[in-house]
Backbone as a printed PyTorch tensor [residue, N CA C, xyz], in Angstrom:
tensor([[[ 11.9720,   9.3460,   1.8550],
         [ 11.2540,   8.0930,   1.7650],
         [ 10.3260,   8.1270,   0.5690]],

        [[  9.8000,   6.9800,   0.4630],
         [  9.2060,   6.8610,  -1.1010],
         [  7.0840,   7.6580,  -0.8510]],

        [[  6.7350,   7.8580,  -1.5550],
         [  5.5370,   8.5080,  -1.2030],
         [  4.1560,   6.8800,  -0.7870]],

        [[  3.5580,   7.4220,  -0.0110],
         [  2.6630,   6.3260,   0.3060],
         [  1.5310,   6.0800,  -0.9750]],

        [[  1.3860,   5.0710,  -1.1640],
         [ -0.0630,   4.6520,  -2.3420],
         [ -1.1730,   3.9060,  -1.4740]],

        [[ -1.8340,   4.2230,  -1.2620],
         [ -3.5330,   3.4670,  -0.5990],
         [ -3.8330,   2.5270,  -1.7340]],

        [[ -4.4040,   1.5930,  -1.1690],
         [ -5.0790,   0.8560,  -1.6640],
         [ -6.5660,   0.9820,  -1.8880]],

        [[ -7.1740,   0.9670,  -3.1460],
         [ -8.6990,   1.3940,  -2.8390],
         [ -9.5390,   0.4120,  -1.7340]],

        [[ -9.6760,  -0.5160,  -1.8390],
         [-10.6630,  -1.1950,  -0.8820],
         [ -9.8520,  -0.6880,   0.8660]],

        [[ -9.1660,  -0.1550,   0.8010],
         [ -8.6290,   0.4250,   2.2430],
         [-10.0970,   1.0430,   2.7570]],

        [[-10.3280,   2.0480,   1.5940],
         [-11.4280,   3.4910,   2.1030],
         [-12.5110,   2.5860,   2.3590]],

        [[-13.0480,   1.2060,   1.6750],
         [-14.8410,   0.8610,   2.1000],
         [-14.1550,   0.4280,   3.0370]],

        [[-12.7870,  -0.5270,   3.5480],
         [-12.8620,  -1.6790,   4.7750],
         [-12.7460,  -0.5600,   5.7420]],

        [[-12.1610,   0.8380,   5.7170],
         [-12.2170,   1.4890,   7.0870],
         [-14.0520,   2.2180,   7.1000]],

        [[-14.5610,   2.3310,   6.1710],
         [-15.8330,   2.6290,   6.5490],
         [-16.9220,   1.7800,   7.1080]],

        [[-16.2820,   0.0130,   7.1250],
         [-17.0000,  -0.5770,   7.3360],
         [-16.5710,  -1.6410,   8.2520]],

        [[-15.7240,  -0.8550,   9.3680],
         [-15.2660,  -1.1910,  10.5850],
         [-14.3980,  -2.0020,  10.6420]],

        [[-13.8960,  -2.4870,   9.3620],
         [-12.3980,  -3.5610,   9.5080],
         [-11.2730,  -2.9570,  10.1440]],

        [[-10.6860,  -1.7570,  10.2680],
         [ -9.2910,  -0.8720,  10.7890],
         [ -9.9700,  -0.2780,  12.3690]],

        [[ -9.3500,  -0.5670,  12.6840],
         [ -9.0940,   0.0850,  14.2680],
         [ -7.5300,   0.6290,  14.4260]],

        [[ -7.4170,   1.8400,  13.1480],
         [ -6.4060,   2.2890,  13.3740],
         [ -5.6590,   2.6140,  14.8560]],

        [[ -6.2780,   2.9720,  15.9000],
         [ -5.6030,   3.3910,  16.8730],
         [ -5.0340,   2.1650,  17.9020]],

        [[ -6.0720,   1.0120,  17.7360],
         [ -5.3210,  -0.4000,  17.9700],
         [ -5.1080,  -1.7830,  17.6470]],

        [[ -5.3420,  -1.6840,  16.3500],
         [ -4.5410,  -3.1930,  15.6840],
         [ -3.3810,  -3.1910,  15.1400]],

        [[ -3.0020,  -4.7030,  14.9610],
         [ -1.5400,  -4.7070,  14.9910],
         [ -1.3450,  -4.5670,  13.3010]],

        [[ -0.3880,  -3.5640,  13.2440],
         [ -0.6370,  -2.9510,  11.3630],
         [  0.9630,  -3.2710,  11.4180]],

        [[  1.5010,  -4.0790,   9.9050],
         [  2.7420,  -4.4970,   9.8490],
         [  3.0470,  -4.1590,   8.6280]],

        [[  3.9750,  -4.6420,   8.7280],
         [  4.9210,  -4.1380,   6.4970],
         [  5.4330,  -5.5240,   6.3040]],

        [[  5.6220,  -5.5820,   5.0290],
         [  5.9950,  -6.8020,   4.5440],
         [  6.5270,  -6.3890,   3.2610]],

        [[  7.8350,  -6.9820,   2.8940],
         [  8.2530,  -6.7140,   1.4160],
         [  7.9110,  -7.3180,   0.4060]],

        [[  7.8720,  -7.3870,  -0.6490],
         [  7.1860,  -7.6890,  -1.9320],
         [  8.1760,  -7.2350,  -2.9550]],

        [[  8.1820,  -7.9300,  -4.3540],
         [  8.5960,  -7.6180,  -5.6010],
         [  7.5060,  -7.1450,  -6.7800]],

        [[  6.5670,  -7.9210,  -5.6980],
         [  5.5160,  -7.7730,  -6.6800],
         [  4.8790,  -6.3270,  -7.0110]],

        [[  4.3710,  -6.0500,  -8.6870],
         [  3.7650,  -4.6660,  -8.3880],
         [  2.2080,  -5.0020,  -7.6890]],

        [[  2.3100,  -3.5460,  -6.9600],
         [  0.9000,  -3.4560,  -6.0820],
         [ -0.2230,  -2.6940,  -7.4260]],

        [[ -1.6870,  -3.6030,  -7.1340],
         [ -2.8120,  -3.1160,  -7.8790],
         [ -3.4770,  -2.6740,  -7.0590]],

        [[ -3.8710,  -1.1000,  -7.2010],
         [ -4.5370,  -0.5600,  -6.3410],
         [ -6.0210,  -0.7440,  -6.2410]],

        [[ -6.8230,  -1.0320,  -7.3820],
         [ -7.8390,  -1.4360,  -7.5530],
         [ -8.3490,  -2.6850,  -7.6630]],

        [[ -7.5700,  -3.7950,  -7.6170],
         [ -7.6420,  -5.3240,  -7.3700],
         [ -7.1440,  -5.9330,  -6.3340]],

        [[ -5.9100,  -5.5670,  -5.6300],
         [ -5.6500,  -5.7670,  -4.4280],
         [ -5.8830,  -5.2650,  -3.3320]],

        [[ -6.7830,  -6.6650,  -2.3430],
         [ -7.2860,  -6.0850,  -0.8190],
         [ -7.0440,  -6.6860,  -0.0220]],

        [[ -6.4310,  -8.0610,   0.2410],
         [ -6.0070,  -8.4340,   1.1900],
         [ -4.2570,  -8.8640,   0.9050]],

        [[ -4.0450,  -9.4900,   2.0820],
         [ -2.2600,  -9.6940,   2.1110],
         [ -1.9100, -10.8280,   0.8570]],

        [[ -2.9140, -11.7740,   1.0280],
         [ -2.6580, -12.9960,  -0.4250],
         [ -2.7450, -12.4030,  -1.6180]],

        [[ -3.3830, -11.3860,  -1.7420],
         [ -3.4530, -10.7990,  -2.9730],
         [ -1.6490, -10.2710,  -3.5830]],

        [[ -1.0030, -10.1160,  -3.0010],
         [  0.3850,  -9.2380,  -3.2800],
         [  1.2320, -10.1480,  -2.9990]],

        [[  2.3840, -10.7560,  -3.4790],
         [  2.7680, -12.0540,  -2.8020],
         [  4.0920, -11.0820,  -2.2980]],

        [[  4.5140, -11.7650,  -1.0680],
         [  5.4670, -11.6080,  -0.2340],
         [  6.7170, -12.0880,  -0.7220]],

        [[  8.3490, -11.4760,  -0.2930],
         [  9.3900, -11.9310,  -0.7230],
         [  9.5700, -13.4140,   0.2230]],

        [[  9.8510, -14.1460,   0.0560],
         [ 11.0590, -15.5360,   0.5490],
         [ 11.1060, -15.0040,   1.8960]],

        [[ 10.8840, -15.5920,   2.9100],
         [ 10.8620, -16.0500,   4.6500],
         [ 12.9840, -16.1620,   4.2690]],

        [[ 13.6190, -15.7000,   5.5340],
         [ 14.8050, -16.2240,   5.2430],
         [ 15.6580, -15.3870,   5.5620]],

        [[ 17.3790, -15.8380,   5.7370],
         [ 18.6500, -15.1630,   5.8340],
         [ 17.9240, -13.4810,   6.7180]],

        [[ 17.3790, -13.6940,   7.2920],
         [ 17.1470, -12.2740,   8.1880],
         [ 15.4410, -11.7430,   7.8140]],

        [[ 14.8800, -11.8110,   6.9970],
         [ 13.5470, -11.5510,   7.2560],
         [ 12.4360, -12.7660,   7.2930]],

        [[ 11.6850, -12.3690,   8.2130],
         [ 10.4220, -13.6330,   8.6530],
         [  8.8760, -12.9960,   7.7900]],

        [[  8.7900, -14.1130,   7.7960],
         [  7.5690, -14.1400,   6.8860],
         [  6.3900, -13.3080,   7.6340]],

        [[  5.7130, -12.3780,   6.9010],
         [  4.6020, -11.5510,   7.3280],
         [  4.8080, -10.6510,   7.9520]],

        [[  6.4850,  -9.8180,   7.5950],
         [  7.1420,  -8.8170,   7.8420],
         [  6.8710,  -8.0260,   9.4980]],

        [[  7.0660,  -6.7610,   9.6710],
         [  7.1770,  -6.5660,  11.0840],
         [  6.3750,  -5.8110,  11.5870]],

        [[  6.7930,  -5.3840,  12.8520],
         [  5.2600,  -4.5160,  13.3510],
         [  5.6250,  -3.5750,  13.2640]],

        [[  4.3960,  -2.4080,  12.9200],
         [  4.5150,  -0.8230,  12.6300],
         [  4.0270,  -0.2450,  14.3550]],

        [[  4.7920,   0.0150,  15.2210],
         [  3.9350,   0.4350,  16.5210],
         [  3.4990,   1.4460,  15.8980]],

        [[  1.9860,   2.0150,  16.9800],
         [  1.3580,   3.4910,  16.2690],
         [  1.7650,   4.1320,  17.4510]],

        [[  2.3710,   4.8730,  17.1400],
         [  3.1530,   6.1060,  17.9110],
         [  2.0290,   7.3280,  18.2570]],

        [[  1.1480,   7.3640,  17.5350],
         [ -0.1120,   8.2860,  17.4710],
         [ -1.1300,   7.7370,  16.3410]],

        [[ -2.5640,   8.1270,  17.0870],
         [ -3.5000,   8.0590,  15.9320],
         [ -4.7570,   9.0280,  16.8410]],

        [[ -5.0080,  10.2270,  16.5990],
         [ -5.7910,  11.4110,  16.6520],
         [ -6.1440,  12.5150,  15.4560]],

        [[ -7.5390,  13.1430,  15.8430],
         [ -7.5280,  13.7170,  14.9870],
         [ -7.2500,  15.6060,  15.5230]],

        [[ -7.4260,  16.2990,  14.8630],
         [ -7.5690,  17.7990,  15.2580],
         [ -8.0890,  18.5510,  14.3040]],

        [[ -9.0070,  19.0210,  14.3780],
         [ -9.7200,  19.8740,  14.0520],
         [-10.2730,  19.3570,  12.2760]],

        [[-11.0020,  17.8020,  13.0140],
         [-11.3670,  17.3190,  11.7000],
         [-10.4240,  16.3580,  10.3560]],

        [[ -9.4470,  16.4220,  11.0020],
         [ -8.3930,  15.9380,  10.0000],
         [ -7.6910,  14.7510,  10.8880]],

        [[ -8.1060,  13.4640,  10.8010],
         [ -7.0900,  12.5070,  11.4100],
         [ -5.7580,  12.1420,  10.4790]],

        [[ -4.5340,  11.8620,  11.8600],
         [ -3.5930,  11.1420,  11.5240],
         [ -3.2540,  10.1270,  11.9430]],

        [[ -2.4700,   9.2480,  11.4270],
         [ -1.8260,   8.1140,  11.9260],
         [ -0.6460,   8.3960,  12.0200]],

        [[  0.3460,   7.5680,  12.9880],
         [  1.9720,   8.5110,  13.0330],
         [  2.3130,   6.6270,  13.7200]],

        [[  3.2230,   5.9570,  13.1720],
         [  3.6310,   5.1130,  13.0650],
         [  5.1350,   4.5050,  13.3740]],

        [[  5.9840,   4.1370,  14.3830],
         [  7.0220,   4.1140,  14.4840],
         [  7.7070,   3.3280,  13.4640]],

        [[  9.1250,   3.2550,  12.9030],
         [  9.4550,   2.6010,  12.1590],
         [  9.6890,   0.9510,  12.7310]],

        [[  9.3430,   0.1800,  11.6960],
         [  9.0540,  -1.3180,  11.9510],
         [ 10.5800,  -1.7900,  11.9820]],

        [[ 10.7060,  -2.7510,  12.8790],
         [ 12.7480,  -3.3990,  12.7640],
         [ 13.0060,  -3.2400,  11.6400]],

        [[ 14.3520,  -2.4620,  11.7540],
         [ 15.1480,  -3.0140,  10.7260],
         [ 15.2390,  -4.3300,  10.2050]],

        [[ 15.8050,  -4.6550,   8.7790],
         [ 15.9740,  -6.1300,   8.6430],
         [ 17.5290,  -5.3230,   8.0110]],

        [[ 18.1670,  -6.7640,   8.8840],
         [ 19.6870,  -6.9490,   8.5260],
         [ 19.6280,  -8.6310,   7.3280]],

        [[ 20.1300,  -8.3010,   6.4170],
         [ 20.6870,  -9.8070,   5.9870],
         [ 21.9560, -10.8480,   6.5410]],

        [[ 21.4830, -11.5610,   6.7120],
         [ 22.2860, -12.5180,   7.2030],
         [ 22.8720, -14.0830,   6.6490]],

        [[ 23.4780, -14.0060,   6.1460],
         [ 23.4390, -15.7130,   5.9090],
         [ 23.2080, -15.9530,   4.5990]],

        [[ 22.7830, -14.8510,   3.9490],
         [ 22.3960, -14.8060,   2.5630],
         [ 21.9520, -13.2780,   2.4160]],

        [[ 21.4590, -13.2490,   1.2590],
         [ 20.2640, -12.3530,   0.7060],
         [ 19.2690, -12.0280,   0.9940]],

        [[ 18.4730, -10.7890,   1.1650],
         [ 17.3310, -10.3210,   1.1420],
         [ 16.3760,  -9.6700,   0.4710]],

        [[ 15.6240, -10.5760,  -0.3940],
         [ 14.6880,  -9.7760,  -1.5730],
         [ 15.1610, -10.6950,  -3.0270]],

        [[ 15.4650,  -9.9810,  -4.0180],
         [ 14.7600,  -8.7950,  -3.8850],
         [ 13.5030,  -8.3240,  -4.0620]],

        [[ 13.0700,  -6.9760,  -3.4290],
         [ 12.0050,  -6.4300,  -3.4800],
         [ 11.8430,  -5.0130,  -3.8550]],

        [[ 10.7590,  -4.7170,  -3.9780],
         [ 10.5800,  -3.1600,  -4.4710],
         [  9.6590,  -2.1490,  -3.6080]],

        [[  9.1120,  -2.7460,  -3.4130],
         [  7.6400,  -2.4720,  -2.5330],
         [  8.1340,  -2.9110,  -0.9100]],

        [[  7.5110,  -1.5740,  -0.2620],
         [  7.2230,  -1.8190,   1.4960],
         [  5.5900,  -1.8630,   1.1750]],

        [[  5.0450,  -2.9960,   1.9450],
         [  3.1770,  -2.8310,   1.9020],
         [  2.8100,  -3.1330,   3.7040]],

        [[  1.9950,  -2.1820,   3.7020],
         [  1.0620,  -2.0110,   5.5170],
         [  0.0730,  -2.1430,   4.9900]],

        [[ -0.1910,  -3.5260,   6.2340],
         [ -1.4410,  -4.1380,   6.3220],
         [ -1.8230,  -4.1310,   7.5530]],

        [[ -2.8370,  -4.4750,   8.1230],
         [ -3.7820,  -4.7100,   8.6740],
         [ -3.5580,  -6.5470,   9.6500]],

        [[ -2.4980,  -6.5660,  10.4100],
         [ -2.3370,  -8.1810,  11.1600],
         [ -3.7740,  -8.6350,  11.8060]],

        [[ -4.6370,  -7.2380,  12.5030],
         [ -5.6030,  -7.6350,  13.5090],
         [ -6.4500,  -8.3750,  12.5160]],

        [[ -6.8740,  -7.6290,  11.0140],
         [ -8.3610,  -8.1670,  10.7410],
         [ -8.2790,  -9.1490,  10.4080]],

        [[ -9.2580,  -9.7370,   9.9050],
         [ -9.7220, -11.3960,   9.4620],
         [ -8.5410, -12.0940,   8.3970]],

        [[ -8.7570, -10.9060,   7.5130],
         [ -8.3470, -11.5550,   6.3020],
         [ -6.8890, -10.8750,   6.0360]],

        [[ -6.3230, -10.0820,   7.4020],
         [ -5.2400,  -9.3370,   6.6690],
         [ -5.0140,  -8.0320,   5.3930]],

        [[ -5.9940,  -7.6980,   5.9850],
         [ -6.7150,  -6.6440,   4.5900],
         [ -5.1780,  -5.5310,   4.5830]],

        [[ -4.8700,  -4.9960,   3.7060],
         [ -4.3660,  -4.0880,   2.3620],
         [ -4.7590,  -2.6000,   3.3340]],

        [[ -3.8710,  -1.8870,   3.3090],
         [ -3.8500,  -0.4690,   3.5440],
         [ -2.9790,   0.5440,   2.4380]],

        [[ -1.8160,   0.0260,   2.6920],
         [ -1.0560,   0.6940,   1.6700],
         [  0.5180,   0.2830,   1.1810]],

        [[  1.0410,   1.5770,   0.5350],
         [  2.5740,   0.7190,   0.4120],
         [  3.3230,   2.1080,  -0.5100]],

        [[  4.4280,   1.6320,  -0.1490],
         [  5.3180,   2.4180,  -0.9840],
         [  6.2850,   2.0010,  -1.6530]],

        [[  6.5640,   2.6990,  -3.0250],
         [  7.7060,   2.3270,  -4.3670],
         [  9.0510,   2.7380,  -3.9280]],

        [[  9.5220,   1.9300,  -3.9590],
         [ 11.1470,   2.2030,  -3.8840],
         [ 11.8040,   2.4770,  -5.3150]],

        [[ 10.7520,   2.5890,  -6.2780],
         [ 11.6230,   2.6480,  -7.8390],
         [ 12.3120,   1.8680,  -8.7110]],

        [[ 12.8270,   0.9240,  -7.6100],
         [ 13.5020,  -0.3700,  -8.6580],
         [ 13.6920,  -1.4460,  -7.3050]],

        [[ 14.0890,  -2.7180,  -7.9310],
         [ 14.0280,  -3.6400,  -6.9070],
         [ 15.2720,  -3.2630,  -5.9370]],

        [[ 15.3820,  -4.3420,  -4.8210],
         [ 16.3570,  -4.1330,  -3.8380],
         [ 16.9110,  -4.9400,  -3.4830]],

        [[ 18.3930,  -5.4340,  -3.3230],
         [ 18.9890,  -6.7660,  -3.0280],
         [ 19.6840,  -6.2010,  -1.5810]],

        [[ 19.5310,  -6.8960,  -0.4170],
         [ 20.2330,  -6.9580,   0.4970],
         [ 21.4000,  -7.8820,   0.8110]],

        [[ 22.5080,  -7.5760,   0.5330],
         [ 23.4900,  -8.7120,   0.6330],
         [ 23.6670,  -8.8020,   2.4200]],

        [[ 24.9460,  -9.6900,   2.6080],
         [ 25.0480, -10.0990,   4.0200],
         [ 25.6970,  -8.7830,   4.8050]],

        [[ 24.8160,  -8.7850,   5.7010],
         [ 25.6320,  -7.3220,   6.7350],
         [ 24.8040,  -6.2340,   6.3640]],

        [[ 24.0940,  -6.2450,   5.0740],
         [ 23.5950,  -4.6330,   4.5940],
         [ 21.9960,  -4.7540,   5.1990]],

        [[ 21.7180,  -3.2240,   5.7120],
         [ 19.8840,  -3.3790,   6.0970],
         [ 19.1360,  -2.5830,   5.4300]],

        [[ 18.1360,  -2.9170,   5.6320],
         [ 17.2800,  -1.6790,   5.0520],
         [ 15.8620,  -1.3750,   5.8180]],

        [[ 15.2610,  -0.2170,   5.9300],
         [ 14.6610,   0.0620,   7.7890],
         [ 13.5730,   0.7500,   6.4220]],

        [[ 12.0000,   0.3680,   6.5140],
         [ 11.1220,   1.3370,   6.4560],
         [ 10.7510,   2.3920,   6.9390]],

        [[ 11.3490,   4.0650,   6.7470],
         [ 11.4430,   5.0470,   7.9950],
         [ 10.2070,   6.2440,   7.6980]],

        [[  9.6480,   5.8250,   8.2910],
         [  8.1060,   6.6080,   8.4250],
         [  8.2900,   8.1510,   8.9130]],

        [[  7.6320,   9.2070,   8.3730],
         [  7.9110,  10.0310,   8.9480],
         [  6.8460,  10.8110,  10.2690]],

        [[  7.5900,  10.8370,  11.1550],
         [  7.0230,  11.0430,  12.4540],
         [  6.0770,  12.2300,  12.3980]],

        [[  6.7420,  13.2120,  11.8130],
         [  5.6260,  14.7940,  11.7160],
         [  4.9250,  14.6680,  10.7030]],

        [[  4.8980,  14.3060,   9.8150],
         [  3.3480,  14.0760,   8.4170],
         [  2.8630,  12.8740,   8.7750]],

        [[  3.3590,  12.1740,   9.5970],
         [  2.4640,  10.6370,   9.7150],
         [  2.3150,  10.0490,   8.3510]],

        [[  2.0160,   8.8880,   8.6080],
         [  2.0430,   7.4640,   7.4360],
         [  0.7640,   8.1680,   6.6570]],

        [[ -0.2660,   8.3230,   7.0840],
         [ -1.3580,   8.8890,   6.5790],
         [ -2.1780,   9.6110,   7.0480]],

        [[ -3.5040,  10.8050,   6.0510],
         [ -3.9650,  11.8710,   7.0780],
         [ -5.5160,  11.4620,   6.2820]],

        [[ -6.8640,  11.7850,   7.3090],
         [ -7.9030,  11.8130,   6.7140],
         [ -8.7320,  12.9180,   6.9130]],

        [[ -9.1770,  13.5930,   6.1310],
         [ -9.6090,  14.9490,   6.2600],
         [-11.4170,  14.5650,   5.8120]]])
């Protein structure tokens, strides 16, 4: 899978009580757009691919499979969000998976990952954001 990128305003909004990592509803959403790590903080900031032929607008839910810490070091551990199948058309393209934040106000920015080049889903083909279960989505030490 592609490596995760944080968003800077992630680190003040979790210091300043916007994330309830262990229970808000945190989703992915695809994008073409490139992500600015230092200018982008909420979901309007990054624009989203086209609602359509198999994906819905404001992408899917990430269940948290775990969020504890041990011995000073928290993780988050995240199940993978539905697949999206294309249907009926095309999907994307996009380049970027981005996790956000559904519970807070404004939809605030956590993170995202590069796929390297864009991505076209034709009809029948999917493509699944697959998180990895033993390093978790992210760790805070």
């Amino acid at each position: 899978m592609a490596s995760f990128n944080k968003f800077n305003s992630f680190v003040e909004a979790l210091a300043e009580k916007v994330h309830n990592l262990g229970s808000d509803t945190l989703k992915v959403y695809l994008s073409n757009a490139t992500p600015d790590a230092a200018a982008d903080s909420v979901k309007g900031d990054l624009a989203e691919i086209s609602a359509g032929n198999g994906y819905t607008a404001g992408g899917n839910t990430a269940a948290i499979t775990s969020s504890s810490q041990t011995s000073g070091t928290y993780k988050l551990v995240l199940g993978d969000p539905t697949t999206w199948t294309a249907s009926g058309g095309t999907i994307g393209p996009f380049r970027y998976a981005v996790l956000y934040n559904d519970t807070a106000a404004n939809d605030e920015l956590i993170g995202w990952w590069d796929y390297g080049s864009s991505i076209t889903l034709n009809t029948g083909e999917t493509f699944t954001v697959d998180f990895d279960a033993g390093t978790g989505v992210l760790t805070i030490a």
